[in-house]
LOVO-784935 format. One line per 4 residues: number of its first residue (from 1); for each residue z, y, x of N, C-alpha, C. Coordinates in steps of 0.1 Angstrom, whole numbers, plus 5000, padded with zeros to 4 digits. Atoms other than C-alpha are relative to their C-alpha. Layout:
NUM> Z:Y:X:Z:Y:X:Z:Y:X ~ ...
! end
This chain:
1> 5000:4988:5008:5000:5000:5000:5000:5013:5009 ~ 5002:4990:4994:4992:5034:5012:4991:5004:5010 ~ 5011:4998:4994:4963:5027:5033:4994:5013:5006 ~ 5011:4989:4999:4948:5056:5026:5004:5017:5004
5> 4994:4991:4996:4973:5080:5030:5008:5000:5008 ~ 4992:4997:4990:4995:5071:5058:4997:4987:5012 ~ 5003:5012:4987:4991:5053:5093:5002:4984:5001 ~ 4996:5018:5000:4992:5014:5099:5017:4998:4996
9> 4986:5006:4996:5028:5018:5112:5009:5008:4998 ~ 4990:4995:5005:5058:5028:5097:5008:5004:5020 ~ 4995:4993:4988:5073:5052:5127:5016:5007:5001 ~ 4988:4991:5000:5096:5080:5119:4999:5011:4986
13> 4996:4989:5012:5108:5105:5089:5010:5008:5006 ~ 4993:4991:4996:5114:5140:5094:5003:5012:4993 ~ 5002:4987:5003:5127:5173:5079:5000:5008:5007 ~ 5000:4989:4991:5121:5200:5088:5002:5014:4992
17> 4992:4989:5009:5143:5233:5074:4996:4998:4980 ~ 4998:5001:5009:5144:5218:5040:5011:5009:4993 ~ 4989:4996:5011:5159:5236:5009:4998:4998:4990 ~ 5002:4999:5011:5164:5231:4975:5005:5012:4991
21> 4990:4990:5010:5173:5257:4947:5001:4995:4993 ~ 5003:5007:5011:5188:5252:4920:4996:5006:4984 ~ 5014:4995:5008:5169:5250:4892:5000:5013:4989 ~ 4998:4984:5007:5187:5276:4868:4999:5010:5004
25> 5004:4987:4998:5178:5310:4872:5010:5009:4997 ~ 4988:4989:5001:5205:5333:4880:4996:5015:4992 ~ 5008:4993:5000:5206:5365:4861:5003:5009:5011 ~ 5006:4994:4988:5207:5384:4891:4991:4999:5008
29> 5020:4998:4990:5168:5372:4904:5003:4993:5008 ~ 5001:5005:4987:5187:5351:4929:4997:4983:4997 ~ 4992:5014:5004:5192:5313:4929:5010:4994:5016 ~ 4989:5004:4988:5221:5293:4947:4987:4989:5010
33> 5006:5012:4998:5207:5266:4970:5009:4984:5001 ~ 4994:5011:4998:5217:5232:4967:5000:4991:5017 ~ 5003:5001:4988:5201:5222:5001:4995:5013:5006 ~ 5008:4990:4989:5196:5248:5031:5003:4997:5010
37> 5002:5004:4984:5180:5243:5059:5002:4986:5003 ~ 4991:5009:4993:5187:5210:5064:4983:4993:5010 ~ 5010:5009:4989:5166:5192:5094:5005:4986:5005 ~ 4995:5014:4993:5167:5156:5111:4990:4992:5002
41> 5014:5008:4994:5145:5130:5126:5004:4987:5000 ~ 4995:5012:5005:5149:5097:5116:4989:4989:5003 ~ 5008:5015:4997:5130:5062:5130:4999:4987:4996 ~ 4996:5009:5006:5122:5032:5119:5009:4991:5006
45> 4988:5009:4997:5149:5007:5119:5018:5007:5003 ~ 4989:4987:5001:5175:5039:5115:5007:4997:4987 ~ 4986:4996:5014:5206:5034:5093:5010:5008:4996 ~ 4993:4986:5001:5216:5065:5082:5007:5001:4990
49> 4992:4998:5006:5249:5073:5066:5000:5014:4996 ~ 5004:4987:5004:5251:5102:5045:5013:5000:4991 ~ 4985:4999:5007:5286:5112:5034:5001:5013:4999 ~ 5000:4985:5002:5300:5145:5024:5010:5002:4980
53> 4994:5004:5013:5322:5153:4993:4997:5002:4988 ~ 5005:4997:5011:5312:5160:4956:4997:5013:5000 ~ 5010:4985:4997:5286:5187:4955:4995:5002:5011 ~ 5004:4997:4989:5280:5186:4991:4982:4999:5001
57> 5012:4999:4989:5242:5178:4989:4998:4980:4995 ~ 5004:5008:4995:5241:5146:4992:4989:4985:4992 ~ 5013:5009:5013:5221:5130:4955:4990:5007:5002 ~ 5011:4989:4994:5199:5161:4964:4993:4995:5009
61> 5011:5005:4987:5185:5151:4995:4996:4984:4998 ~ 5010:5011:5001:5182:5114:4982:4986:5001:4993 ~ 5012:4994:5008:5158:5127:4956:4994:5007:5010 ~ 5013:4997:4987:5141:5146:4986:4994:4991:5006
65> 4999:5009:4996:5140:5116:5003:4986:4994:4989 ~ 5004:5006:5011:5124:5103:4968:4984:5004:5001 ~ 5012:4992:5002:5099:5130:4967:5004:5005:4985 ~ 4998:4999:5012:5115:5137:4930:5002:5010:4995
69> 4996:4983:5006:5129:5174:4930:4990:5006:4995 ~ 5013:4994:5004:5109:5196:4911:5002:5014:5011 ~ 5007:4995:4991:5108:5220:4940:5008:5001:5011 ~ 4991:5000:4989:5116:5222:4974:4991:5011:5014
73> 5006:4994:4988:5110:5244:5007:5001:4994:5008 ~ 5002:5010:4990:5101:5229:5039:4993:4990:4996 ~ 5006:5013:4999:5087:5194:5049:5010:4991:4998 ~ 4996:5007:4994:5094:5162:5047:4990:4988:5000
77> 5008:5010:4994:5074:5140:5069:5000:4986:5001 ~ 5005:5011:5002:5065:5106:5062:4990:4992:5010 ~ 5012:5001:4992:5046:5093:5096:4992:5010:5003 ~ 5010:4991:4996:5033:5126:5101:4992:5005:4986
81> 4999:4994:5015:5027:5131:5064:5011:5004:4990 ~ 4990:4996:5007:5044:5154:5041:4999:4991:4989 ~ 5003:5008:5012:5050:5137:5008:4996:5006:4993 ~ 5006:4994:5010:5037:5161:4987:4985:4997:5002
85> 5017:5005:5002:5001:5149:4999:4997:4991:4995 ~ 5002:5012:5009:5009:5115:4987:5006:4994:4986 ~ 4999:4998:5014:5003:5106:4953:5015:4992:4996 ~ 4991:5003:5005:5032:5095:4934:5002:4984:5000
89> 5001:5013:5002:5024:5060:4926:4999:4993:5016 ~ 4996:5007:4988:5018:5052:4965:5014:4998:5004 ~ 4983:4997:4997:5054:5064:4971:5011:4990:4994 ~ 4995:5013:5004:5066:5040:4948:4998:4982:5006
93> 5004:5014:4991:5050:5013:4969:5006:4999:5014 ~ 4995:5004:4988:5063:5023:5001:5014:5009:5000 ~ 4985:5001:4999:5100:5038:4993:5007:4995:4986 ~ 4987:5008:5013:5127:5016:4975:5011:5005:5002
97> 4988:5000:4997:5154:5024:4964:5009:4996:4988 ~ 4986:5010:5003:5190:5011:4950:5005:5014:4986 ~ 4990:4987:5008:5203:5035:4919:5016:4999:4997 ~ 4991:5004:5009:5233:5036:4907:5003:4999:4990
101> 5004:4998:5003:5220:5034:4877:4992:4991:4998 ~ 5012:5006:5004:5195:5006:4868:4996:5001:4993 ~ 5005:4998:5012:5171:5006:4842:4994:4984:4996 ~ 5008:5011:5002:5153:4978:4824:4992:4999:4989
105> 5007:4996:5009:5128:4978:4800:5000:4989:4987 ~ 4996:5012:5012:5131:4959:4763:4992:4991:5002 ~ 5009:5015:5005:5115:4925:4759:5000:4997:5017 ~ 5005:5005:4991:5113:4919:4796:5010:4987:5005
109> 4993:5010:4995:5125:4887:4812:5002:5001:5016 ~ 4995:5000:4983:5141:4881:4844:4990:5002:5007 ~ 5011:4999:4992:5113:4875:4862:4990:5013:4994 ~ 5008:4987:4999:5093:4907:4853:5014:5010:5004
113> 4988:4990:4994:5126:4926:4861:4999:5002:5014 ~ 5006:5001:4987:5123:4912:4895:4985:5001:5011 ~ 5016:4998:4992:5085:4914:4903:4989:5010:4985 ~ 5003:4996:5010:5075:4939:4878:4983:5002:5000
117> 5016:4997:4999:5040:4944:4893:4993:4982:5000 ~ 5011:5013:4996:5034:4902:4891:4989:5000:5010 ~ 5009:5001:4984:5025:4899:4926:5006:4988:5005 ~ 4993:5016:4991:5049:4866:4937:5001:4989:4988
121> 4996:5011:5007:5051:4830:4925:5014:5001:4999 ~ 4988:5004:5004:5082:4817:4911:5011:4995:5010 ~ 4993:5002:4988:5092:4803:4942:5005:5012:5010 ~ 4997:4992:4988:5089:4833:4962:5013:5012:4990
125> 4989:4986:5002:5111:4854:4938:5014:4992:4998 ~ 4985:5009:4992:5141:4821:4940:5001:5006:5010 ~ 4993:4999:4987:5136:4827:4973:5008:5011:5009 ~ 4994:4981:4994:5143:4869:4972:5015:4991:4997
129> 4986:5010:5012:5175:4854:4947:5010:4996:5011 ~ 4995:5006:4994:5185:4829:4973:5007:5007:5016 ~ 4998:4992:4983:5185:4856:5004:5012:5004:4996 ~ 4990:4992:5000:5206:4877:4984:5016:4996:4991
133> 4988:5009:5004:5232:4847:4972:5005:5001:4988 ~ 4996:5003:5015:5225:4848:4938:4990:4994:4991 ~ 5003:5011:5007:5210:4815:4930:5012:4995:4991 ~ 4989:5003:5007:5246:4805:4914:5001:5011:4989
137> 5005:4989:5012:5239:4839:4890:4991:4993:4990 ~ 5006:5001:5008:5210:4830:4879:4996:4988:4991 ~ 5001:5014:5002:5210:4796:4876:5014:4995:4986 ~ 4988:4997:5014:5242:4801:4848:4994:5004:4988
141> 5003:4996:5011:5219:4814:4826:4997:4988:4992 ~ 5000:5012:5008:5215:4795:4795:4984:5004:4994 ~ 5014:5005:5003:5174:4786:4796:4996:4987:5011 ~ 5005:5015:4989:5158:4758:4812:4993:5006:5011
145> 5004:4994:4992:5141:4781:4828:5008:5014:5008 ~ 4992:4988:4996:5163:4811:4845:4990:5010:4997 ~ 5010:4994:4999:5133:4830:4852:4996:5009:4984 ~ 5004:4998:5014:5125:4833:4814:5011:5005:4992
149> 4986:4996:5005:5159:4846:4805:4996:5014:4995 ~ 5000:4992:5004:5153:4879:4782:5011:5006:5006 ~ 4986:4992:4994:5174:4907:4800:5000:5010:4982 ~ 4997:4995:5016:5169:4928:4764:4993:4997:4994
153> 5011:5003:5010:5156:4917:4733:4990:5010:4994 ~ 5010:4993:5005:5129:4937:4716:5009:5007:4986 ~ 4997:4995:5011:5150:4939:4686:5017:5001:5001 ~ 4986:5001:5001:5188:4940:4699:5001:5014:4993
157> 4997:4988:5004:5210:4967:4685:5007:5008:5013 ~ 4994:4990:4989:5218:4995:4706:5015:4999:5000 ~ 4983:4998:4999:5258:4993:4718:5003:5014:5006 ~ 4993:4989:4994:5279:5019:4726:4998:5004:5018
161> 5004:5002:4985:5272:5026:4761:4991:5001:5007 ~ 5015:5007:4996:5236:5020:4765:4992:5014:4993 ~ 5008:4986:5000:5215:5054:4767:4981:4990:4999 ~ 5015:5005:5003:5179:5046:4750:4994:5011:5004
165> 5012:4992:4998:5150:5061:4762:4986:4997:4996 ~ 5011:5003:5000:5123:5046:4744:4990:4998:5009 ~ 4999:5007:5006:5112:5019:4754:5015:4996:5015 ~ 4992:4998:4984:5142:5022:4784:5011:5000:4995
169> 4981:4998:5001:5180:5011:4781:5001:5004:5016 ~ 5000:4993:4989:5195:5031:4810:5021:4996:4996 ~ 4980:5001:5000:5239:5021:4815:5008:5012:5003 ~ 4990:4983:5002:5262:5047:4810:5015:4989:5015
173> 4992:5000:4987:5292:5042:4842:5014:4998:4985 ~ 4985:4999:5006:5328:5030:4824:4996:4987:4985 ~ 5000:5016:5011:5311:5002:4799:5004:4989:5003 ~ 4997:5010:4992:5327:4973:4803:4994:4988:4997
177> 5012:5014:5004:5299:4949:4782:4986:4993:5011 ~ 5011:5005:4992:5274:4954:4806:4985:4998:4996 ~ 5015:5004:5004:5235:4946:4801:5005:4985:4993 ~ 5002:5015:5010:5229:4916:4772:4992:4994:5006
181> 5007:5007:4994:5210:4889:4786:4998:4990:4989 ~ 5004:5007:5011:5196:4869:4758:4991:4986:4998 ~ 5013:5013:4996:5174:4837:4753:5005:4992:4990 ~ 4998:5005:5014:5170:4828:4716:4992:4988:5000
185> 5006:5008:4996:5139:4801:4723:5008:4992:5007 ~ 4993:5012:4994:5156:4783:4751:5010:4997:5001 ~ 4987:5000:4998:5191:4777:4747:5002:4983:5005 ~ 4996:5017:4996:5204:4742:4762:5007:4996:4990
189> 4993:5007:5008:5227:4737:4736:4989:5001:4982 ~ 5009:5001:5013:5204:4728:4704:5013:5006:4986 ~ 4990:4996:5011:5221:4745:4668:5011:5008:5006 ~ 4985:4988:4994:5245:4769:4689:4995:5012:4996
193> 5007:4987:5003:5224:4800:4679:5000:5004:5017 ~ 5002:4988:4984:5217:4827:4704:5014:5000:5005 ~ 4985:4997:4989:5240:4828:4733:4996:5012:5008 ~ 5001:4986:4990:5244:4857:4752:5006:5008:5008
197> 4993:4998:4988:5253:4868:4784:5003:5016:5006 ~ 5000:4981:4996:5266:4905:4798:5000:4997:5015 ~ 5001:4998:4990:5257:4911:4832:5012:5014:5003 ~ 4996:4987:4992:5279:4936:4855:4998:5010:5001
201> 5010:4990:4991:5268:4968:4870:4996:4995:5011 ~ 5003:5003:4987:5272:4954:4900:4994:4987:5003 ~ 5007:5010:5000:5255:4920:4893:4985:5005:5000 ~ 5010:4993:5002:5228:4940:4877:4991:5008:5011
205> 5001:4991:4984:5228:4965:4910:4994:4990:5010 ~ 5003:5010:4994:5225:4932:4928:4984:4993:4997 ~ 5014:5009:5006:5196:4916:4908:4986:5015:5005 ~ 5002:4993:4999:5183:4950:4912:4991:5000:5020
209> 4999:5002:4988:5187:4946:4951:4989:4991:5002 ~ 5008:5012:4999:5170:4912:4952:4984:5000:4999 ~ 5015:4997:5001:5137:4926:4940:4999:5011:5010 ~ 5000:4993:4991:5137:4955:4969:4997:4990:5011
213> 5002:5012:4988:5140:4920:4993:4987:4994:4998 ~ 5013:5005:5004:5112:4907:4972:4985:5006:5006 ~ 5010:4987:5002:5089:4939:4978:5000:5003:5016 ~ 4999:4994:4989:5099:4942:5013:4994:5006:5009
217> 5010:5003:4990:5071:4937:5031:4994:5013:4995 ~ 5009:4983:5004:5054:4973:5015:5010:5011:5003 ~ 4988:4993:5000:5084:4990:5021:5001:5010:5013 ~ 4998:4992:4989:5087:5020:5050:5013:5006:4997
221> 4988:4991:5001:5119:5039:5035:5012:4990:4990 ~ 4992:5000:5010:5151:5025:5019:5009:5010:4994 ~ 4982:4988:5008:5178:5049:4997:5003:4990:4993 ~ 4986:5004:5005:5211:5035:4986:5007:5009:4996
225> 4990:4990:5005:5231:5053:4965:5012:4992:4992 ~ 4990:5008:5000:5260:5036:4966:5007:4986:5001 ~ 5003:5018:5004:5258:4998:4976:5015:4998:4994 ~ 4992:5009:5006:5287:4978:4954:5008:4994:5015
229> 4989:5002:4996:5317:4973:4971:5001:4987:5002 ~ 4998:5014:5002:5329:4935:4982:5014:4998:4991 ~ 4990:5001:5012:5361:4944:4961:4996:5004:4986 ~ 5006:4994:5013:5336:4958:4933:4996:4988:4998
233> 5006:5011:5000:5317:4927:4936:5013:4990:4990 ~ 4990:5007:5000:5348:4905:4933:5008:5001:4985 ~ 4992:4996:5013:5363:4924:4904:4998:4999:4990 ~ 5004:4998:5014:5341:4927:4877:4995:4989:4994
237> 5002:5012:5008:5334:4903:4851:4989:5004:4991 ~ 5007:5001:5010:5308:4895:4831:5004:5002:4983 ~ 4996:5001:5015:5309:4892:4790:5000:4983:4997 ~ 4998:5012:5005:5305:4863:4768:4989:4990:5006
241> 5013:5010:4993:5285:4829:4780:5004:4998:5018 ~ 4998:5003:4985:5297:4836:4820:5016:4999:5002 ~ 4985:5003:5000:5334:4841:4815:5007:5002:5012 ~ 4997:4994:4985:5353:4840:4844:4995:4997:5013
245> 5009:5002:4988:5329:4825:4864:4990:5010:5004 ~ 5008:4987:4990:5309:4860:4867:5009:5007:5012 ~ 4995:5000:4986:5333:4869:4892:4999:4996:5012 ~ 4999:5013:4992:5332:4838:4911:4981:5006:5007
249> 5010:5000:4995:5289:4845:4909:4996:5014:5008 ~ 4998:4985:4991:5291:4885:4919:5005:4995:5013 ~ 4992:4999:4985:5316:4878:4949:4990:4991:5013 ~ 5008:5013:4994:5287:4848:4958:4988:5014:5010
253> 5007:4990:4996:5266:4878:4966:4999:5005:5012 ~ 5000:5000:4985:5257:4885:5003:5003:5018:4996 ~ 4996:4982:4998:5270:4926:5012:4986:5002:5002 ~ 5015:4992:4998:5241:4950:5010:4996:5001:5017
257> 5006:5000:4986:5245:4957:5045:4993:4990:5008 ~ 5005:5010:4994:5238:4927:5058:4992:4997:4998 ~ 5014:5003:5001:5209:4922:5038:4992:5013:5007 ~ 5013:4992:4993:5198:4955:5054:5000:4998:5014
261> 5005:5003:4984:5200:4944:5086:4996:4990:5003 ~ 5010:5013:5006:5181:4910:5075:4987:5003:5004 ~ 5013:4991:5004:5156:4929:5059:4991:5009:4999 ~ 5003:4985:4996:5151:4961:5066:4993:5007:5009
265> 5001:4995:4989:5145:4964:5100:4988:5008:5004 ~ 5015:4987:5001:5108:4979:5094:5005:5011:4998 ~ 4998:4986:5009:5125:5007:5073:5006:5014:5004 ~ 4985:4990:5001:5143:5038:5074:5009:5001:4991
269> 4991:5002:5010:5172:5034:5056:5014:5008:4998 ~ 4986:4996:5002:5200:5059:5039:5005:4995:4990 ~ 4989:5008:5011:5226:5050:5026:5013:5009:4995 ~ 4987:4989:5009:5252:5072:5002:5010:4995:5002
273> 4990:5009:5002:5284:5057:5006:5017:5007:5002 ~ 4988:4995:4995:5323:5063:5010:5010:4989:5004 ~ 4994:5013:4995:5328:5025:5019:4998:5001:5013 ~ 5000:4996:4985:5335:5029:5056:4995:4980:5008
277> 5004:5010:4998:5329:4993:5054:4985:4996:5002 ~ 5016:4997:4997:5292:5000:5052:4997:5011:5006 ~ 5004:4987:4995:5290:5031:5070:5002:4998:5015 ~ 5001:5005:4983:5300:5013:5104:4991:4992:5005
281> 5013:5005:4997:5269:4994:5104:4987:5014:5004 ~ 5011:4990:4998:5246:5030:5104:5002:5004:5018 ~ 5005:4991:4992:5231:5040:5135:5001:5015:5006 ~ 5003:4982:4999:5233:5077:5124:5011:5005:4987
285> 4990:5002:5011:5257:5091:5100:4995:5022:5001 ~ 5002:4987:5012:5247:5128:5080:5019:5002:4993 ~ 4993:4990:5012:5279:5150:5071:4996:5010:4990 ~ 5005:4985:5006:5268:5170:5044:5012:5012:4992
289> 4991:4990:5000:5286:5203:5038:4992:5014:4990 ~ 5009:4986:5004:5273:5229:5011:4986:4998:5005 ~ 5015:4999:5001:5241:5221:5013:4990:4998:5011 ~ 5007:5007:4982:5235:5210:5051:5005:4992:5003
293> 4994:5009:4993:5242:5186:5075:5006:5007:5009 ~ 4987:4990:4995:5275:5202:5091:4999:4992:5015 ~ 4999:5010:4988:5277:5168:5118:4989:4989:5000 ~ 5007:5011:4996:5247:5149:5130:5008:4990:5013
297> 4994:5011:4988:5265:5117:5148:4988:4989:5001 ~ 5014:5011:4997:5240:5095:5164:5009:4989:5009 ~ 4997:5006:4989:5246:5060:5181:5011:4990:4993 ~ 4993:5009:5006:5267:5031:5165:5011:5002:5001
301> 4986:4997:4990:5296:5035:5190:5007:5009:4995 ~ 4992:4989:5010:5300:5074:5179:5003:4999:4986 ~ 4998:4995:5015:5293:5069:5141:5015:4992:4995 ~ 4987:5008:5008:5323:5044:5145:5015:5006:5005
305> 4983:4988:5001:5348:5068:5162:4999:5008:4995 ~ 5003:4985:5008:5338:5093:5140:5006:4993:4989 ~ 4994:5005:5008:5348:5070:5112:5018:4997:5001 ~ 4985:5000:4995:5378:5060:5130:5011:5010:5002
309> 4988:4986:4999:5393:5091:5137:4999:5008:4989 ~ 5000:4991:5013:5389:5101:5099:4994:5008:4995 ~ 5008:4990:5003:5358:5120:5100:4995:5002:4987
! end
């Protein structure tokens, strides 16, 4: 993907005096900026941590990162291309990223969740599944086929919690039902009616993950906004149908990190976090401060006394 608009080989991403404003219109003719100034030069196989406190900046520049703000000053370079030259739909091909925040579209089944463009056999998308240690997940579901598992029905009723966007459920943060997982055709138990399963956030976030591993190979950029905790993982529970074994299948779940240093290693990859647990794997670590980067720390060693001494 992207042939046509960016070089063979995934290299380096750069800003260069990036800003954003924001988007309401002060009435005094000015606007605040969200981002100013911010610059940095970033290579492939670069794991960049990007911390900073609420408000600092730091969902802003993922969406820069994205190409998604509706406007911004400065570059940011992609291989020597800004993104604004490349069309939208490429960009989707070669940066992935993690939301916090999944979406999923009605009627689709597992497997279009995971390979939404039907580009992999059935095996190859087990085998994303299996990387990211949630064969034991999927394999719980109640079809003969996992794969064929409805994540929403076409006709469920909207729950409390669950932000519609025609034809788009989108999770609201503090539900504790989770995504419905449904599969009225294939149930194993004959005469049981529909059985139905609630996924996590963070199972969801995970299954989510799993297709990024799938997709890999097109991939130059990752963003993470927020990988799932191994005490997040551990903690949350599924709904009806998994019981207390969705804990048991979450916790089975390999850490993001590790799949990014698996998988990744073509990519540039930030990562939003305040788990210090994943932030001592980055390479590079982004303080953001009011709308910059206050401390560029480069170098594994430093990002981890920087962590250590409470930075």
């Amino acid at each position: 993907d992207g042939g046509a608009y960016l070089p063979a080989e995934h290299v380096s991403l750069t800003l260069d005096n990036v800003s954003v404003p924001q988007p309401v219109q002060s009435t005094l003719g000015n606007r605040r900026l969200i981002l100013s100034g911010v610059s940095g030069r970033t290579n492939s196989g670069d794991v960049v941590g990007i911390v900073g406190r609420t408000g600092a900046g730091k969902s802003t520049l993922l969406s820069v990162l994205q190409n998604i703000t509706r406007k911004r000053d400065g570059a940011v370079l992609l291989d020597g291309r800004d993104l604004n030259s490349i069309p939208r739909k490429v960009l989707r091909h070669v940066i992935g990223v993690l939301p916090q925040l999944p979406f999923v579209f009605k009627g689709w089944t597992l497997r279009r969740f995971l390979d939404p463009r039907m580009l992999y056999s059935d095996s190859d998308i087990m085998t994303a599944l299996e990387c990211c240690g949630l064969l034991d997940l999927v394999n719980s579901l109640p079809c003969d086929n996992c794969l064929d598992a409805i994540m929403i029905a076409d006709d469920v009723v909207v729950r409390r919690g669950l932000y519609v966007v025609v034809p788009l459920f989108r999770l609201r943060r503090g539900d504790n039902h989770g995504f419905v997982l449904e599969n009225r055709s294939h149930n194993r138990s004959p005469g049981t009616g529909s059985r139905k399963t609630f996924f996590s956030f963070t199972q969801l976030r995970m299954l989510t993950f799993a297709r990024l591993v799938l997709y890999r190979s097109s991939y130059r950029v990752l963003l993470i906004d927020e990988p799932p905790a191994d005490d997040e993982k551990s903690g949350e529970h599924g709904g009806d149908g998994m019981g207390q074994d969705a804990g048991r299948y979450a916790a089975s779940a390999l850490p993001v990190y590790d799949l990014v240093k698996i998988y990744f290693k073509h990519c540039t990859t930030f990562i939003v976090a305040h788990d210090k647990n994943v932030l001592k794997y980055c390479n590079k670590l982004w303080k953001m401060q009011e709308g910059s980067i206050a401390h560029n720390i480069c170098g594994t060693g430093d990002v981890a006394d920087y962590l250590n001494g409470g930075g």
